[in-house]
MOPAC internal coordinates of N, CA, C and O (Angstrom, degrees):
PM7 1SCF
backbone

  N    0.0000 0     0.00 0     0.00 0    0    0    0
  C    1.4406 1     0.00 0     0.00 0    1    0    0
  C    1.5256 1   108.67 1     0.00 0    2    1    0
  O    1.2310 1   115.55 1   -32.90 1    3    2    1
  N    1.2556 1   126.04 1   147.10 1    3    2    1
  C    1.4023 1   143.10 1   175.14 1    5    3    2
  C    1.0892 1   129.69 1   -97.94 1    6    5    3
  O    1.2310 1   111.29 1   -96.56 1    7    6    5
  N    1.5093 1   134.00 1    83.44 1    7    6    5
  C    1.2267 1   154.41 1   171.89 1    9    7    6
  C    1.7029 1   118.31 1   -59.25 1   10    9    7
  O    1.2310 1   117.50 1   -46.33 1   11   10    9
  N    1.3030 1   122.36 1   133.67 1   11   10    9
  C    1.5790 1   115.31 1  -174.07 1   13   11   10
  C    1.2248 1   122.02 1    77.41 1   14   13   11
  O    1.2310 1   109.66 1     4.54 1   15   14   13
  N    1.2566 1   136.99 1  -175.46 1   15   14   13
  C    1.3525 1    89.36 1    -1.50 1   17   15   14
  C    1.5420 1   153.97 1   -94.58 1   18   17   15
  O    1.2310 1   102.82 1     6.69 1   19   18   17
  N    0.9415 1   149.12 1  -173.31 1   19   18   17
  C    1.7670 1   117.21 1  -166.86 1   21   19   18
  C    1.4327 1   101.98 1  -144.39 1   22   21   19
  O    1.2310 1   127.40 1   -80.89 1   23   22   21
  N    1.7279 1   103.37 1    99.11 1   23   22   21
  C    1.2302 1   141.15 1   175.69 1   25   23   22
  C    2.2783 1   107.23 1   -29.70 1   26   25   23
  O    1.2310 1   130.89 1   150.42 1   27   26   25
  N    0.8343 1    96.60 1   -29.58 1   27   26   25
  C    1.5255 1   103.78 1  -155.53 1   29   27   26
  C    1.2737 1   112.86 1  -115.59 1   30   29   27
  O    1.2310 1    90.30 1    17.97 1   31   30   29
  N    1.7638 1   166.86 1  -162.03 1   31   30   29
  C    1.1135 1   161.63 1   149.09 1   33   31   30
  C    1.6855 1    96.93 1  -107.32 1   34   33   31
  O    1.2310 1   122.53 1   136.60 1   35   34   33
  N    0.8448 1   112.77 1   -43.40 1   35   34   33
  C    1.6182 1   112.28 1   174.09 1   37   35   34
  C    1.9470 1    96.73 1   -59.81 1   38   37   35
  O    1.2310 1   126.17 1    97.94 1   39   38   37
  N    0.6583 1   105.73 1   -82.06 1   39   38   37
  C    2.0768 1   101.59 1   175.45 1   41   39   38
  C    1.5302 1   109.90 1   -41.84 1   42   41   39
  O    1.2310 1   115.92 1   144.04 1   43   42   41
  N    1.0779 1   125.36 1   -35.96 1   43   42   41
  C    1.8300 1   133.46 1   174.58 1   45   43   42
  C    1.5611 1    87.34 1   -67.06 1   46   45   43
  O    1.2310 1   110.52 1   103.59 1   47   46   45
  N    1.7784 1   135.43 1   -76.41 1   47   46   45
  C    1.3489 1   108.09 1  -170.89 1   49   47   46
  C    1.4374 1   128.61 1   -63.48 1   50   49   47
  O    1.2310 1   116.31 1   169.67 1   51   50   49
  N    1.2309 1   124.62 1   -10.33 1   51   50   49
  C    1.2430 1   116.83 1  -170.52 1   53   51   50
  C    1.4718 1   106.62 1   -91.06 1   54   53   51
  O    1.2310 1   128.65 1   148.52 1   55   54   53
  N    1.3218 1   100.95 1   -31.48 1   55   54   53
  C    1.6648 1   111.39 1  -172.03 1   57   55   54
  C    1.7453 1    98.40 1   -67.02 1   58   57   55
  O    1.2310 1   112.23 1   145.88 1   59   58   57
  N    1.2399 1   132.27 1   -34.12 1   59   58   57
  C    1.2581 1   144.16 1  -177.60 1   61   59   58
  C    1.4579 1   101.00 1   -71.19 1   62   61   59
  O    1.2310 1   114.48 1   113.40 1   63   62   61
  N    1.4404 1   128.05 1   -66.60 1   63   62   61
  C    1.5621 1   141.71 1  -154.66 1   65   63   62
  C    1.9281 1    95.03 1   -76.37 1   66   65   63
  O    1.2310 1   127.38 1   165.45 1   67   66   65
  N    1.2769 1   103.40 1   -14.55 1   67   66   65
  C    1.5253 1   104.85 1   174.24 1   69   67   66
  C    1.7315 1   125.42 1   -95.20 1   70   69   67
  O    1.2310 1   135.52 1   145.15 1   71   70   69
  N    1.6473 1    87.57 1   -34.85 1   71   70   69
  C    1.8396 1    80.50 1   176.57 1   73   71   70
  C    1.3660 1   114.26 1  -103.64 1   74   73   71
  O    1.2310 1   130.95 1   -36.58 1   75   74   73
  N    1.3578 1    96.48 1   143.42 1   75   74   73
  C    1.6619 1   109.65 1  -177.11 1   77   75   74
  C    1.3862 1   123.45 1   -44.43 1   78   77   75
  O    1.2310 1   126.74 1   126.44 1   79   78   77
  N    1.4770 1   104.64 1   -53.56 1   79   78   77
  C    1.0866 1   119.68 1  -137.76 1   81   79   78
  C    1.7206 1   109.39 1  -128.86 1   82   81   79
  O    1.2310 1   121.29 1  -133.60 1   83   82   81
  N    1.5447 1   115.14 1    46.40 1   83   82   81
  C    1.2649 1   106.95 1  -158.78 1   85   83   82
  C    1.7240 1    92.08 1   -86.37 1   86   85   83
  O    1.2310 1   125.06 1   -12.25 1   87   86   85
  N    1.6739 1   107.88 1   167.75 1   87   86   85
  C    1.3599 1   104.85 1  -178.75 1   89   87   86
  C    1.3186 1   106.88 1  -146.10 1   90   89   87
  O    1.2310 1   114.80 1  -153.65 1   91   90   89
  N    1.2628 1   127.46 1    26.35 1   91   90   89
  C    1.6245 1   134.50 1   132.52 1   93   91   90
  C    1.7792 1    98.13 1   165.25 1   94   93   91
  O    1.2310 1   124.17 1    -3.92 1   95   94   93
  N    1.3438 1   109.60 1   176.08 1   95   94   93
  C    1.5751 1   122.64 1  -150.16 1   97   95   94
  C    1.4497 1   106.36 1  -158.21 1   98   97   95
  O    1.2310 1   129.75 1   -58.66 1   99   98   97
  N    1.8683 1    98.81 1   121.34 1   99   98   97
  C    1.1289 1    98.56 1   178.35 1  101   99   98
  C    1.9402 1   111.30 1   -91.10 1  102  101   99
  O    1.2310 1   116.59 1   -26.89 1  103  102  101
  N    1.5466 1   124.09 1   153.11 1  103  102  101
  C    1.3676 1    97.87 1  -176.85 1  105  103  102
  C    1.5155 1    96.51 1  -150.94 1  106  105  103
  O    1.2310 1   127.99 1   -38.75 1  107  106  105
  N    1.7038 1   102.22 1   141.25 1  107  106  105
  C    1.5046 1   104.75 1   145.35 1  109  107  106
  C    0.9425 1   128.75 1  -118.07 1  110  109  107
  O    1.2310 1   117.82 1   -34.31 1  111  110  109
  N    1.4078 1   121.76 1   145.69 1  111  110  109
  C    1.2342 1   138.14 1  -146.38 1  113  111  110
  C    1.3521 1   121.87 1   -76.89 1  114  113  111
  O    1.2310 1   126.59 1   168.70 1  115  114  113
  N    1.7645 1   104.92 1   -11.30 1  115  114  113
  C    1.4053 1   104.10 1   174.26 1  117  115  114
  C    1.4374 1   101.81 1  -130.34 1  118  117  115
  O    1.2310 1   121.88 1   -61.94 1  119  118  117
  N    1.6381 1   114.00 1   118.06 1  119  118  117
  C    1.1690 1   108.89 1  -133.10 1  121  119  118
  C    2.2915 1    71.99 1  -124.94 1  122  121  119
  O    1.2310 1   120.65 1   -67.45 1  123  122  121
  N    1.4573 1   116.36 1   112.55 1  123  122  121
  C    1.3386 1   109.60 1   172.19 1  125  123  122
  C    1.7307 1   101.17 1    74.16 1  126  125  123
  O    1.2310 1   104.10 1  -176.43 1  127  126  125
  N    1.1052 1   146.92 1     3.57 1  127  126  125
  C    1.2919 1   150.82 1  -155.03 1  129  127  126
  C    1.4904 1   116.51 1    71.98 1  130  129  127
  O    1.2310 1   132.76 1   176.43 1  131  130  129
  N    1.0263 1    92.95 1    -3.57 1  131  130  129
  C    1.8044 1    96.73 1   159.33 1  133  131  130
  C    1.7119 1   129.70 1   -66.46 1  134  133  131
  O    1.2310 1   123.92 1   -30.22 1  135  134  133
  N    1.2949 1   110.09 1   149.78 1  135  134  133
  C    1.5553 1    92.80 1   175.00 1  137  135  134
  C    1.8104 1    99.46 1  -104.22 1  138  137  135
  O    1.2310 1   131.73 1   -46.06 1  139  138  137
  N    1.2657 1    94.95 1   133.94 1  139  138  137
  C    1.6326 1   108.34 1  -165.65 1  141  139  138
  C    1.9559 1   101.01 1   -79.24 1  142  141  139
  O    1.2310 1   120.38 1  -142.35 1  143  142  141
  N    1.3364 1   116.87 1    37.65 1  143  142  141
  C    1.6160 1   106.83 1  -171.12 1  145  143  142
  C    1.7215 1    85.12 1   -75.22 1  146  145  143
  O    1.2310 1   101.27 1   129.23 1  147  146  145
  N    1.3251 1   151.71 1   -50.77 1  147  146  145
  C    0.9193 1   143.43 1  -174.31 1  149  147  146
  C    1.7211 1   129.65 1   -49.32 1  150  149  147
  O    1.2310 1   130.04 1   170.81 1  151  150  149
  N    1.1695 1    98.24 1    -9.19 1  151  150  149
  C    1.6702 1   117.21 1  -174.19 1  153  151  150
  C    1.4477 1   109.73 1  -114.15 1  154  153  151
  O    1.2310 1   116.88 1   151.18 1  155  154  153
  N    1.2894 1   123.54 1   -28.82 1  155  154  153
  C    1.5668 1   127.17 1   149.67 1  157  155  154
  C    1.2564 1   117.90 1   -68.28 1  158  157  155
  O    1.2310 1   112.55 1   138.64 1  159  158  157
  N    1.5402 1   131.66 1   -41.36 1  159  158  157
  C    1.2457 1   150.91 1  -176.37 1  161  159  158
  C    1.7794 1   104.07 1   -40.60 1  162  161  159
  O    1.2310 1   133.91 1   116.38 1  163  162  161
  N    1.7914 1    90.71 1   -63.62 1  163  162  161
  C    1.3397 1   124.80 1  -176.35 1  165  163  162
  C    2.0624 1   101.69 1   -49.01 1  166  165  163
  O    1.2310 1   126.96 1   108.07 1  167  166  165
  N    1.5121 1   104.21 1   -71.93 1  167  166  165
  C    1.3816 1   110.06 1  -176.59 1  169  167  166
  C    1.8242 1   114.36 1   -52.55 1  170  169  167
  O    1.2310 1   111.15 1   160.53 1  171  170  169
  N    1.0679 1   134.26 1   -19.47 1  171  170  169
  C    0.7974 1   161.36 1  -142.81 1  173  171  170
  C    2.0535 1   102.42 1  -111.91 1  174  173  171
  O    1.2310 1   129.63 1   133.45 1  175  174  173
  N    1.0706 1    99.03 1   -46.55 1  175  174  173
  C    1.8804 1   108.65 1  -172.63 1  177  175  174
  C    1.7899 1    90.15 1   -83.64 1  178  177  175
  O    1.2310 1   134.24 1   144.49 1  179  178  177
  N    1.5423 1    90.06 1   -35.51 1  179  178  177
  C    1.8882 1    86.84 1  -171.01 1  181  179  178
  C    1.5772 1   109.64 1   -98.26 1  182  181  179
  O    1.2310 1   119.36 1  -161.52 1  183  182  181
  N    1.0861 1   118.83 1    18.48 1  183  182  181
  C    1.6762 1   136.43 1   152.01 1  185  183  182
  C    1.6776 1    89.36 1    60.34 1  186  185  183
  O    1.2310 1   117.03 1  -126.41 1  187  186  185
  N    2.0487 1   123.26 1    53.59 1  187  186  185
  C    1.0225 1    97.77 1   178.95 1  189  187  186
  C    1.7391 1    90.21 1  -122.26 1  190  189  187
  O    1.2310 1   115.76 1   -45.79 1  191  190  189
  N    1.0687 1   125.66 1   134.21 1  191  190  189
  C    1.7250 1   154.87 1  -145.10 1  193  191  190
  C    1.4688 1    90.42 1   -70.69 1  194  193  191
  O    1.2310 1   113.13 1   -69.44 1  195  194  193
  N    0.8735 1   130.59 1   110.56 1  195  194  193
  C    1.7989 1   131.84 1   151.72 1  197  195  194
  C    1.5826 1   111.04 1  -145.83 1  198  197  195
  O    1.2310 1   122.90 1   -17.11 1  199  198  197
  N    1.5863 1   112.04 1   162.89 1  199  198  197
  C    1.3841 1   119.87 1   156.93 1  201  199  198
  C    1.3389 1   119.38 1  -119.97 1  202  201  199
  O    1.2310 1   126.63 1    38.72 1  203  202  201
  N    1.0711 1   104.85 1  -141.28 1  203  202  201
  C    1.9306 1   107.10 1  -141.34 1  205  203  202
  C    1.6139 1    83.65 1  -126.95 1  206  205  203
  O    1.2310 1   109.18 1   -38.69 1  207  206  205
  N    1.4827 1   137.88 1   141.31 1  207  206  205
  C    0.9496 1   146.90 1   172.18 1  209  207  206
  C    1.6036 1   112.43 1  -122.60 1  210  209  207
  O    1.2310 1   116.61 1  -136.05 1  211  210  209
  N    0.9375 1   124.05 1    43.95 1  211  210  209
  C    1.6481 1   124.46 1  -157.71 1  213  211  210
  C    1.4059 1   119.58 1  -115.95 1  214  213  211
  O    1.2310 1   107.02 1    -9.67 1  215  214  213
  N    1.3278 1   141.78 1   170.33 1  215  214  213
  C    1.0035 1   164.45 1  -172.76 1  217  215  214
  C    1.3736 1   111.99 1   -76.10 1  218  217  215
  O    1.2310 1   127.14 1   128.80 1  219  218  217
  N    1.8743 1   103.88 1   -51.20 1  219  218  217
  C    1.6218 1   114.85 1  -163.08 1  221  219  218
  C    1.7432 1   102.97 1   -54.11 1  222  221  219
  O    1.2310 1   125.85 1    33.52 1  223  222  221
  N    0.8825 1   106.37 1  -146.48 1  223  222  221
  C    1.8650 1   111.86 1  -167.78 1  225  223  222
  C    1.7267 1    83.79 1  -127.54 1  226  225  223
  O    1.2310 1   127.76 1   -28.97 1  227  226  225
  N    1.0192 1   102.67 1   151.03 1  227  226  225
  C    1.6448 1   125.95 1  -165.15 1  229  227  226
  C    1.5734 1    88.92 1   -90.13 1  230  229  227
  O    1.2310 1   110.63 1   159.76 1  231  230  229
  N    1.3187 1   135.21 1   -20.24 1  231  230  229
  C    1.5327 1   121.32 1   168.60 1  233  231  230
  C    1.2178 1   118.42 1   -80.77 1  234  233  231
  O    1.2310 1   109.18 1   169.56 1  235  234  233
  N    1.6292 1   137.88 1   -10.44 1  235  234  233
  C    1.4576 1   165.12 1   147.48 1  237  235  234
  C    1.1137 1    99.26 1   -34.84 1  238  237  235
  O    1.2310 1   121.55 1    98.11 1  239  238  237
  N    1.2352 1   114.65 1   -81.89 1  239  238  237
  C    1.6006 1   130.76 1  -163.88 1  241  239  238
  C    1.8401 1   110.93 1   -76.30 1  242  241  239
  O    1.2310 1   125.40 1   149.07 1  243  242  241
  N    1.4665 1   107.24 1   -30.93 1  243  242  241
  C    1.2682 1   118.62 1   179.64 1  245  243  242
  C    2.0256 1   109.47 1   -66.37 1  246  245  243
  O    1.2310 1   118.99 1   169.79 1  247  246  245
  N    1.0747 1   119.54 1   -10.21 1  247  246  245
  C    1.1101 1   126.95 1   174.72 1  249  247  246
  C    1.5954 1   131.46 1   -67.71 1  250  249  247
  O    1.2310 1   137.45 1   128.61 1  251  250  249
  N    1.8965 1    83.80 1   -51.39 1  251  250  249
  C    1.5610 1   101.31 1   177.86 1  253  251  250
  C    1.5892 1   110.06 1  -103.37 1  254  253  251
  O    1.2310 1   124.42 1   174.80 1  255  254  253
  N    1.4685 1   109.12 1    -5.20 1  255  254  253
  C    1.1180 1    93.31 1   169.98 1  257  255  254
  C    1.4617 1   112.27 1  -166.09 1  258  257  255
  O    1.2310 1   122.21 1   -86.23 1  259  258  257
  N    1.5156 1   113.37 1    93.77 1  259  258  257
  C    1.3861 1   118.51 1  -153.87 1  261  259  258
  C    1.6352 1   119.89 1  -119.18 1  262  261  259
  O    1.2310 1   133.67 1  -143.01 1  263  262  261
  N    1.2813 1    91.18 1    36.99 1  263  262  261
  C    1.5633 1   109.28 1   160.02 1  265  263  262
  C    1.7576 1    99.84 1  -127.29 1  266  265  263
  O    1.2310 1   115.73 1  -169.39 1  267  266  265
  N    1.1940 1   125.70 1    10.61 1  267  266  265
  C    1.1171 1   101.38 1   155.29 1  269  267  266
  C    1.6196 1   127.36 1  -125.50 1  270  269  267
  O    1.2310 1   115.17 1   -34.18 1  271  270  269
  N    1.0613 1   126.77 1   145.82 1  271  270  269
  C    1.5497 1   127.66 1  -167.62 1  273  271  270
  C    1.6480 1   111.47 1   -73.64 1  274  273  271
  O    1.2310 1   129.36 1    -9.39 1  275  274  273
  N    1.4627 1    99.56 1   170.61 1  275  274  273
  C    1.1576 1   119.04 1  -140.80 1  277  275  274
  C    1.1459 1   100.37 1  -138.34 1  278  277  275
  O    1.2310 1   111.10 1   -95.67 1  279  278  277
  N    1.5312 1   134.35 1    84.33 1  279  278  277
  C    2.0150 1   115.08 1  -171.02 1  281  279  278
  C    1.6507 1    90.13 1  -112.45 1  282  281  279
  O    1.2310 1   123.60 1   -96.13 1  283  282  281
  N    1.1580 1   110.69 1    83.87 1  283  282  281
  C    1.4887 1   133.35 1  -175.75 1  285  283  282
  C    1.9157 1   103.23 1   -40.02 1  286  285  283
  O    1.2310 1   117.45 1   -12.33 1  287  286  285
  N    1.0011 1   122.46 1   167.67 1  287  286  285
  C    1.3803 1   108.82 1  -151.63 1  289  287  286
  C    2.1384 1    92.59 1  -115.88 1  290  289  287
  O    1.2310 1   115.52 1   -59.46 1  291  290  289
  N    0.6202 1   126.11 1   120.54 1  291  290  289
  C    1.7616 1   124.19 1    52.34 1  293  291  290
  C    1.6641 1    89.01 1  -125.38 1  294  293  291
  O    1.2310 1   125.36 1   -43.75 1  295  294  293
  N    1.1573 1   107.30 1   136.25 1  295  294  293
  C    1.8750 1   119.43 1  -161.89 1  297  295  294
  C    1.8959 1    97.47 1  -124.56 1  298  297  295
  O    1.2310 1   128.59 1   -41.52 1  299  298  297
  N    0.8683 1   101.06 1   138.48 1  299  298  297
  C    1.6066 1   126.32 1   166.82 1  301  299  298
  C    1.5380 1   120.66 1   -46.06 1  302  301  299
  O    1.2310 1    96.53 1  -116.62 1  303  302  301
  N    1.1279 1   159.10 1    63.38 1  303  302  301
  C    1.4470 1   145.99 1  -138.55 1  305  303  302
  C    1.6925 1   100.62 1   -43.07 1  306  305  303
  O    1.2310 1   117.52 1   120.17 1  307  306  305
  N    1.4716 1   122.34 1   -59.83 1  307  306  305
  C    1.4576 1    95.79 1  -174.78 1  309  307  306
  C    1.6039 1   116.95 1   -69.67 1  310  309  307
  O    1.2310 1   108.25 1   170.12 1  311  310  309
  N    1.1719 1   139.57 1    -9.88 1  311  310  309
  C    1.7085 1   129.80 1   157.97 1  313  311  310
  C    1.9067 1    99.20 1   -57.42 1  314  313  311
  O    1.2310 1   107.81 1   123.67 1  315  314  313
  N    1.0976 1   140.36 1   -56.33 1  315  314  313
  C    1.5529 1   135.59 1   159.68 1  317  315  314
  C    1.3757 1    89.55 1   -29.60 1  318  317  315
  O    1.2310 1   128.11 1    81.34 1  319  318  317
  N    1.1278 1   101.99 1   -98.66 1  319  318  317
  C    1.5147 1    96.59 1  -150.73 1  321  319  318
  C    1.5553 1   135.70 1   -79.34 1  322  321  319
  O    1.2310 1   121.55 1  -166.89 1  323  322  321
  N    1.4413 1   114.64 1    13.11 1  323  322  321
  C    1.6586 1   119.67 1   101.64 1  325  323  322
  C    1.2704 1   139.51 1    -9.09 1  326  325  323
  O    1.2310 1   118.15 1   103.50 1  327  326  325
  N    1.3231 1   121.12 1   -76.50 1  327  326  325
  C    1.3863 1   135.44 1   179.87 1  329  327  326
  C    1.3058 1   115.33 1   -79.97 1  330  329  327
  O    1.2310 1   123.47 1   149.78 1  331  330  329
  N    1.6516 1   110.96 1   -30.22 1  331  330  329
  C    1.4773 1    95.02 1   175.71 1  333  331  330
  C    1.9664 1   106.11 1   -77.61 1  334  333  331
  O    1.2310 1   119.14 1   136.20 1  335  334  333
  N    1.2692 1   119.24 1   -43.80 1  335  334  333
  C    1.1816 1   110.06 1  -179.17 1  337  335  334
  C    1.7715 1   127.14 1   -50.44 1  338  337  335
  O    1.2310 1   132.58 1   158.20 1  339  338  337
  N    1.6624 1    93.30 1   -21.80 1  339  338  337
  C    1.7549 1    94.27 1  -179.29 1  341  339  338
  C    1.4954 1    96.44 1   -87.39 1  342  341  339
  O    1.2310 1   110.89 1   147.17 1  343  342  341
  N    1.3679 1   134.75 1   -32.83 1  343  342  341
  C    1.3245 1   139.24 1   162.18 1  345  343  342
  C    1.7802 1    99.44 1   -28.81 1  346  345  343
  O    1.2310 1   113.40 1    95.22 1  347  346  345
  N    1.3811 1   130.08 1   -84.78 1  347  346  345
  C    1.2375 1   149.46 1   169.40 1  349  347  346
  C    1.7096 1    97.32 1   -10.40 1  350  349  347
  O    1.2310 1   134.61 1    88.30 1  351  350  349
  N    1.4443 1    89.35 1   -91.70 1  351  350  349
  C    1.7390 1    87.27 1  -161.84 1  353  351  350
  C    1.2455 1   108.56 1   -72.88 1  354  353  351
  O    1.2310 1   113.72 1  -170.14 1  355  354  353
  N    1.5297 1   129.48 1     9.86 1  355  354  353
  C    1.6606 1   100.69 1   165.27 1  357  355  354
  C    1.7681 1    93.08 1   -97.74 1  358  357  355
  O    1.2310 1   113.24 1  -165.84 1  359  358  357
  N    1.1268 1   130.39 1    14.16 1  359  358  357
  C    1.8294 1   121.42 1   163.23 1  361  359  358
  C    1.4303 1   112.51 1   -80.20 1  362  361  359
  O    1.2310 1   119.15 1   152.95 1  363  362  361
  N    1.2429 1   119.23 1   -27.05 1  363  362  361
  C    1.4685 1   136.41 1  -150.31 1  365  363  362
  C    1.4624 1    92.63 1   -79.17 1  366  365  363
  O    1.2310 1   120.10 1   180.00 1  367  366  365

């Protein structure tokens, strides 16, 4: 099933704290001009597998959070989904 996408970090946590059953998450980090550390934070406590789809520089994000990838934007759909699938089975 296909969740999002969720424009806002306030809609990213609720949309998260609401579905059961999510099974990995794509994210950027600046979610509305927000910085989305609270929505990784979140995926992250609930051990559910996503990366970073963003603009910023992968050494930005690689700081605070450097086990997770970075397919800096404008990205290829299979490099995404690449990274999200190795995301997957290294949670498993």
């Amino acid at each position: 099933m296909l969740i999002g996408p969720a424009p806002s970090v306030d809609k990213a946590v609720k949309t998260i704290e609401s579905a059961p059953d999510i099974d990995a998450a794509i994210l950027d980090i600046n979610l509305d001009g927000v910085m989305a550390y609270a929505v990784a934070d979140l995926l992250l406590s609930q051990n559910i597998p996503f990366v970073f789809s963003s603009g910023y520089e992968t050494d930005v994000l690689r700081a605070r959070y450097p086990q997770i990838r970075n397919c800096q934007k404008p990205c290829a759909f299979p490099k995404l989904e690449e990274a999200l699938a190795r995301s997957i089975a290294e949670r498993k």
